[in-house]
C-alpha positions in Angstrom: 11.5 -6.4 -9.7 9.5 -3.4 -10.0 10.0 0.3 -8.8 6.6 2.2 -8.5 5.6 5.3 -7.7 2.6 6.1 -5.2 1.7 9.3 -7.1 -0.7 10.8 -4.4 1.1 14.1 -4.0 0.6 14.7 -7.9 -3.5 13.6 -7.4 -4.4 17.3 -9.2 -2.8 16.0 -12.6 -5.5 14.7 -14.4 -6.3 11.0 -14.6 -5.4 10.9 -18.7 -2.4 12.9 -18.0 -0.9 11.0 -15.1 1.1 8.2 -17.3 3.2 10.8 -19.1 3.8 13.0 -16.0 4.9 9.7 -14.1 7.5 8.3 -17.1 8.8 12.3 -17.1 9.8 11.9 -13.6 11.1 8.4 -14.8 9.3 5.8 -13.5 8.1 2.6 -15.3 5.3 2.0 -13.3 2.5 3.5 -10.8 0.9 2.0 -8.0 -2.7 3.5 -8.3 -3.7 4.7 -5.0 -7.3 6.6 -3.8 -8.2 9.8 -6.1 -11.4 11.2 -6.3 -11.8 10.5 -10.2 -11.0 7.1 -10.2 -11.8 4.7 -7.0 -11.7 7.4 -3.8 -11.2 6.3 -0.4 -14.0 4.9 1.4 -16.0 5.2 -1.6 -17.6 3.6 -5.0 -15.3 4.2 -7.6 -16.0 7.3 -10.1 -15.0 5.5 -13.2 -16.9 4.8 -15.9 -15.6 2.1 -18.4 -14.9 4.1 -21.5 -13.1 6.1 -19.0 -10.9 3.0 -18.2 -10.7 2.3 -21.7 -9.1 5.5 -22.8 -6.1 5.2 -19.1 -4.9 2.4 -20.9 -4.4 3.4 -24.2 -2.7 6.5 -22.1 -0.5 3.8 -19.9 0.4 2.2 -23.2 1.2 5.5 -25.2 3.5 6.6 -22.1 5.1 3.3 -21.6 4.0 3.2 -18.0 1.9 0.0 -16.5 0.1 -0.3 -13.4 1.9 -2.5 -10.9 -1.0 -2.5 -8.1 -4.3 -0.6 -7.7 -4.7 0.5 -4.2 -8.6 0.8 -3.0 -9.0 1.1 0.7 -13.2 0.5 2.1 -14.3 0.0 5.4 -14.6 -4.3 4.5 -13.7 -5.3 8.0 -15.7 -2.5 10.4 -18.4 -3.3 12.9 -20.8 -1.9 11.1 -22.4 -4.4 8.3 -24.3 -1.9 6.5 -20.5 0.2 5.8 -19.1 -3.5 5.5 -21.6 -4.5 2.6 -21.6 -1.0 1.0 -17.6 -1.6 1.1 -18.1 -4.9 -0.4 -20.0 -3.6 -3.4 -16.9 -1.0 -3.9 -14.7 -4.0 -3.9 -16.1 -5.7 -6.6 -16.4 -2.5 -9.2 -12.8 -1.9 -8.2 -11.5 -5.1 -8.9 -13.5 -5.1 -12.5 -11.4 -2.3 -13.3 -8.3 -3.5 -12.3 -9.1 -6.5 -14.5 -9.9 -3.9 -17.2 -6.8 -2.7 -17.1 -4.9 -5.8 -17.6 -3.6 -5.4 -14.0 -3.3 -8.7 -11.8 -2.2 -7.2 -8.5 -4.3 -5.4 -5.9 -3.3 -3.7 -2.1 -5.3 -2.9 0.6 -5.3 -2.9 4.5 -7.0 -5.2 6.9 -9.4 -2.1 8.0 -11.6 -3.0 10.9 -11.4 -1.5 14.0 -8.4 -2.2 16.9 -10.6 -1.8 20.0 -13.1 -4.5 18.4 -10.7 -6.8 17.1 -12.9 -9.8 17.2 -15.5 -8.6 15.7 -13.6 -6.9 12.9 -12.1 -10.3 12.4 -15.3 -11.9 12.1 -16.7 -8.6 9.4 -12.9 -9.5 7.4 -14.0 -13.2 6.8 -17.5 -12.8 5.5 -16.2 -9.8 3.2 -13.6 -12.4 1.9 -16.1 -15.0 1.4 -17.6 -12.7 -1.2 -14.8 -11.1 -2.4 -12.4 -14.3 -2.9 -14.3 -16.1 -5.8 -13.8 -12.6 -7.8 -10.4 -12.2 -7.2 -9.5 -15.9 -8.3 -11.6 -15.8 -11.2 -10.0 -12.5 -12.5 -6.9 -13.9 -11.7 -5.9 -10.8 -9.7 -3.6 -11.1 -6.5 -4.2 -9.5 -3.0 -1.8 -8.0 -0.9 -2.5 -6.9 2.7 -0.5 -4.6 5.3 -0.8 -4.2 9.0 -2.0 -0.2 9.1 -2.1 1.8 12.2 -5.7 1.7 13.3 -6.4 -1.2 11.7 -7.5 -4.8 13.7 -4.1 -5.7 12.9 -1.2 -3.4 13.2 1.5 -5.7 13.9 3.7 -7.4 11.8 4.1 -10.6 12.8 0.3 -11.0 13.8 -0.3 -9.7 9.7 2.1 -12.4 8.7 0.5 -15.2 10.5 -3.0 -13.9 9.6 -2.1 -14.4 6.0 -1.0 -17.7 6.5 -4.0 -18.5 7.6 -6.1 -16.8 4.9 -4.2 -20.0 3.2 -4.7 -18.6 -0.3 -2.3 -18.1 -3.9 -3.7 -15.1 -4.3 -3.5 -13.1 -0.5 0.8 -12.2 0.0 2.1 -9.5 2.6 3.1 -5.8 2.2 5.7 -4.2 4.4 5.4 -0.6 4.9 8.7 1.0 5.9 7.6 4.3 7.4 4.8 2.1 9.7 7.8 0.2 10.9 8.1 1.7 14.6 4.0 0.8 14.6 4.1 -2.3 13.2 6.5 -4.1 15.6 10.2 -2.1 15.1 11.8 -5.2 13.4 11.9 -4.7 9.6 14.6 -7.5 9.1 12.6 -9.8 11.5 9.2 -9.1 9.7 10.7 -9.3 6.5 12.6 -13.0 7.2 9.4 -14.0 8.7 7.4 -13.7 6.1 9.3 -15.3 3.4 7.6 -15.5 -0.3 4.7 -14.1 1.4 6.4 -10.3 0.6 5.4 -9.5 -2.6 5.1 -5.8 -1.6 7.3 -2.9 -0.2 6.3 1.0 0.3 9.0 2.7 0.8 9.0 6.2 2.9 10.5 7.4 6.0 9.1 7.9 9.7 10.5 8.9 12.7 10.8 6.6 16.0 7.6 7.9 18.0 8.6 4.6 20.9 12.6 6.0 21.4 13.5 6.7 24.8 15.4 9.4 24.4 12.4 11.8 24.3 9.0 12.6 22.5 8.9 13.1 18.9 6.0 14.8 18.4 3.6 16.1 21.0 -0.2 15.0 21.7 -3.1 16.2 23.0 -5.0 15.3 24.9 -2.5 13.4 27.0 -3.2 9.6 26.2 -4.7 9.9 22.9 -4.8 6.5 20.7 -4.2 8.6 17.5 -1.2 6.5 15.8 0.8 9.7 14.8 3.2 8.9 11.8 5.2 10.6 8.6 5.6 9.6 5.0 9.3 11.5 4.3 11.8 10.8 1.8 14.3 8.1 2.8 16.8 9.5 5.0 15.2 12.4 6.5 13.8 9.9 9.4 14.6 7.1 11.6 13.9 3.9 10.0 17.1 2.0 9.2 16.8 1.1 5.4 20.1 -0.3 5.3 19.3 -3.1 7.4 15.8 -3.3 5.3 17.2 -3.3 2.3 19.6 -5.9 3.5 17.2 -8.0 4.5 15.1 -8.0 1.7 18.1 -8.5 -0.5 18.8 -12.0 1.8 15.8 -12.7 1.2 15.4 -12.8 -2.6 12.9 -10.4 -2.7 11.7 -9.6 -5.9 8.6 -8.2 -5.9 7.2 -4.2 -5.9 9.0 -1.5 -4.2 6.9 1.5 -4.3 7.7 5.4 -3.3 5.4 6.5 -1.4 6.0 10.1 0.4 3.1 12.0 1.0 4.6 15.1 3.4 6.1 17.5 0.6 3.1 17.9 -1.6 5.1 21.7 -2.5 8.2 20.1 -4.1 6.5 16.6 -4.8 8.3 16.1 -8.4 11.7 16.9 -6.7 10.7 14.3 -3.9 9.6 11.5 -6.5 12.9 12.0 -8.3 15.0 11.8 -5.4 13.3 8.1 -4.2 13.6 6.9 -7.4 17.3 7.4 -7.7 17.5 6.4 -3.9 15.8 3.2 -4.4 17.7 2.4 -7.2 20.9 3.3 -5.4 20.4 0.5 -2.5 19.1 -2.4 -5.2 21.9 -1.7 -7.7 24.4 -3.7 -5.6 22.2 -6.7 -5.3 23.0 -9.7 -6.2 
């Protein structure tokens, strides 16, 4: 099992520098997510391949390894100029996973919820392409319900995947999306099986409990899906019965820190999940 770290709220370190910041705050491994000088959201990676060349010898003088590279692209929205464009970034970011010796890869479905269908339909002829690449680099996909996205359910994900019917396509289970994705972490989790191969790990408070609003919207009504990325304990979701869960269930795949809200104390933050995480697997058995 691996325990990662999402390092977003360090993003102003420089690239080269990152692997020796991230084994300082004692970490073994990073789960690469969007930054503008290296694959930025919604956009064609910034990379260059001497660029990628030089990371790795920095990943292998820091002792740190990549355990996913986390590109998001607009692959699934109604729009097939954005959906090619998307499709092109695809392919130069899994290159450079390849590059780096790094066989797993994260994304969400994207797409849009109020054109499901047709999102659906955008997903499958972006997969068409992208499939035969990702098999013959031998790197592995793993996908997440996302609020906003075509699919923001759990169980719907889950099934989704299943059909996908693929090796190389698991699940990810984002624990501070749990009270969008269906509010049933140890459900989710048993439901999906071996298909969980991923787990960010944050906290969120309930937005749907009926004792009272969370967090007040405007305008009345609005579809925004409102959520937080805090350190574990300082919301709502129950990671005791998560952790239980995926402990039942064998799990033994990535569990990745990924707080985004205290950007101002964001080493402090990073320590803290790591010894937390380590805390609820230490009495696995």
């Amino acid at each position: 099992m691996k325990i990662a770290l999402d390092p977003y709220m360090i993003r102003d370190v420089p690239l080269l520098e990152l692997p020796a910041v991230v084994a300082e705050l004692g970490y073994e491994w990073i789960e690469l997510s969007p930054r503008e000088d290296f694959i930025p959201f919604f956009r064609h990676p910034r990379v260059d391949d001497a660029t990628v060349a030089k990371f790795r010898k920095a990943l292998e003088s820091a002792g740190v390894g990549i355990s996913s590279v986390l590109p998001l692209f607009r692959w699934s929205g109604p729009d097939e100029d954005a959906r090619q464009a998307a499709v092109r970034y695809w392919k130069r970011a899994i290159q450079i996973t390849a590059d780096l010796g790094v066989t797993s890869m994260i994304s969400e479905f994207n797409g849009r919820p109020e054109e499901p269908d047709k999102s659906e339909a955008q997903f499958w002829r972006s997969m068409d392409d992208l499939l035969p690449l990702f098999e013959r680099e031998g790197v592995h996909l793993a996908l997440e319900p996302h609020p906003d996205d075509f699919i923001e359910n759990g169980y719907d994900a889950i099934n989704f995947i299943r059909g996908i019917n693929h090796p190389h396509v698991s699940f990810l289970y984002c624990a501070p999306h749990t009270f969008h994705i269906g509010n049933d972490a140890p459900g989710i989790i048993k439901h999906a099986g071996d298909l969980l191969t991923h787990v960010h790990l944050a906290d969120a408070f309930d937005h749907t409990a009926s004792s009272g609003n969370r967090y007040i919207l405007n305008p009345p009504g609005t579809p925004a899906r409102i959520h937080q990325h805090l350190n574990m304990g300082e919301g709502e979701v129950d990671f005791d019965e998560l952790f239980r869960e995926l402990n039942a269930n064998g799990f033994d795949g990535t569990l990745t820190a990924c707080v985004f809200a205290w950007e101002e104390r964001a080493r402090e933050s990073s320590v803290f999940m790591r010894e937390r995480i380590k805390e609820y697997t230490a009495t696995w058995s």
